[in-house]
C-alpha positions as CSV (number, residue, x, y, z in Angstrom):
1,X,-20.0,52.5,-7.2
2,X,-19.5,55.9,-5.8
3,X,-17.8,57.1,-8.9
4,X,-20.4,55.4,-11.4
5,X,-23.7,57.2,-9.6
6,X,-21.5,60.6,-9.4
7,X,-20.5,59.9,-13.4
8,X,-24.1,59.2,-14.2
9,X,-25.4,62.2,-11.9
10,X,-22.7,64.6,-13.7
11,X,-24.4,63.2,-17.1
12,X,-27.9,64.0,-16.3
13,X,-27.2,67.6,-14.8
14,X,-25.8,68.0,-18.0
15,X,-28.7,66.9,-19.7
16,X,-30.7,69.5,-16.9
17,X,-28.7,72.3,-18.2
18,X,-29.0,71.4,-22.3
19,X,-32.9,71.3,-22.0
20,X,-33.2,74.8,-20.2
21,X,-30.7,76.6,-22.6
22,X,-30.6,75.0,-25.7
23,X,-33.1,77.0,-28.0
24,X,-36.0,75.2,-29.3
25,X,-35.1,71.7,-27.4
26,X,-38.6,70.0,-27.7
27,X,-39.0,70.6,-31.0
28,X,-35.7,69.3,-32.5
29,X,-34.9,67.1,-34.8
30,X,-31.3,66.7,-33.7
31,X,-32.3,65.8,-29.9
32,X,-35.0,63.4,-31.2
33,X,-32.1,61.7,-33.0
34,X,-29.8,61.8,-29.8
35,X,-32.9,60.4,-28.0
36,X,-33.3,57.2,-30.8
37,X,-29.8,56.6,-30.4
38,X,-29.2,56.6,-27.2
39,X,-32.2,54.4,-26.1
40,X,-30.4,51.9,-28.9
41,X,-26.9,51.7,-27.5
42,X,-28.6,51.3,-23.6
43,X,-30.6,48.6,-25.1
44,X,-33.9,50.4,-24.7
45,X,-37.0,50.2,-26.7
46,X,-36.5,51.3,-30.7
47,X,-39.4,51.2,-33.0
48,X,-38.5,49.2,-36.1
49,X,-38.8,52.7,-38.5
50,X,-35.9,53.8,-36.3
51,X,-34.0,50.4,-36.2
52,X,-33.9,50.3,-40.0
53,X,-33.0,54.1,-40.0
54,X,-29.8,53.2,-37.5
55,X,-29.1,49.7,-39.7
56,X,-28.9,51.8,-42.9
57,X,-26.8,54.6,-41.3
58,X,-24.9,53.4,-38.8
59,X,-24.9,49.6,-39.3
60,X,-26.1,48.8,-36.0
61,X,-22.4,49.5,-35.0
62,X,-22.5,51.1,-31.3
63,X,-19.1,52.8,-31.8
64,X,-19.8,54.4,-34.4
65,X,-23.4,55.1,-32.5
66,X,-21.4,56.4,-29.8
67,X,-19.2,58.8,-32.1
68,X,-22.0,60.5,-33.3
69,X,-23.7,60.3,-29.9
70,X,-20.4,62.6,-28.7
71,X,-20.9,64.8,-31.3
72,X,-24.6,65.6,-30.9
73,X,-24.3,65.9,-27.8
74,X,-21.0,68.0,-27.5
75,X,-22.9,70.4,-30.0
76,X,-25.9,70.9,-27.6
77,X,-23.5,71.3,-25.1
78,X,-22.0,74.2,-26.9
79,X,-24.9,75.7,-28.0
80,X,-26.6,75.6,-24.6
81,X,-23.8,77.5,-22.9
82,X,-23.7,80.1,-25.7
83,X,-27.5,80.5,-25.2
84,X,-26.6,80.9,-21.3
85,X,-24.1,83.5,-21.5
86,X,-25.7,85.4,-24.2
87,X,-28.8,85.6,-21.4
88,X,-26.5,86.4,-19.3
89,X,-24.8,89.6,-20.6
90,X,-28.4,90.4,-22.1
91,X,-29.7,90.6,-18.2
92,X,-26.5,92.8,-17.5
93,X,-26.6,95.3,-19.7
């Protein structure tokens, strides 16, 4: 269990870290899609506007859900840390 909760900890310190650096985070279209997806494959709440939407493009597969769910998310990644480091060297020079 140890590894799950550290895992899952890991996952949402990421999270921590996307929605202080990534620019513009609460007004995206792209994390509100993350958000939608996510909340499908956990087996969360979707509105049926959204269930349509992820029938129609992803047909309600949760691999493929799950691709695009690493890609999103990989991108945010990478765009939060270049956010961070460019605030970084901004402070330092």
């Amino acid at each position: 269990m140890t590894n799950i909760k550290q895992t899952s900890n890991s996952y949402h310190n990421a999270w921590r870290f996307i929605e202080d650096y990534l620019p513009n985070y609460s007004r995206r279209d792209d994390v509100l899609i993350d958000d939608i997806l996510l909340r499908y494959v956990e087996g969360e709440d979707v509105n049926d506007d959204d269930m349509r939407w992820i029938a129609a493009e992803f047909h309600s597969d949760k691999k493929k859900i799950v691709e695009e769910l690493v890609k999103l998310e990989s991108e945010f990644m990478a765009e939060a840390l270049q956010a961070y480091y460019d605030t970084k060297l901004l402070q330092h020079t």
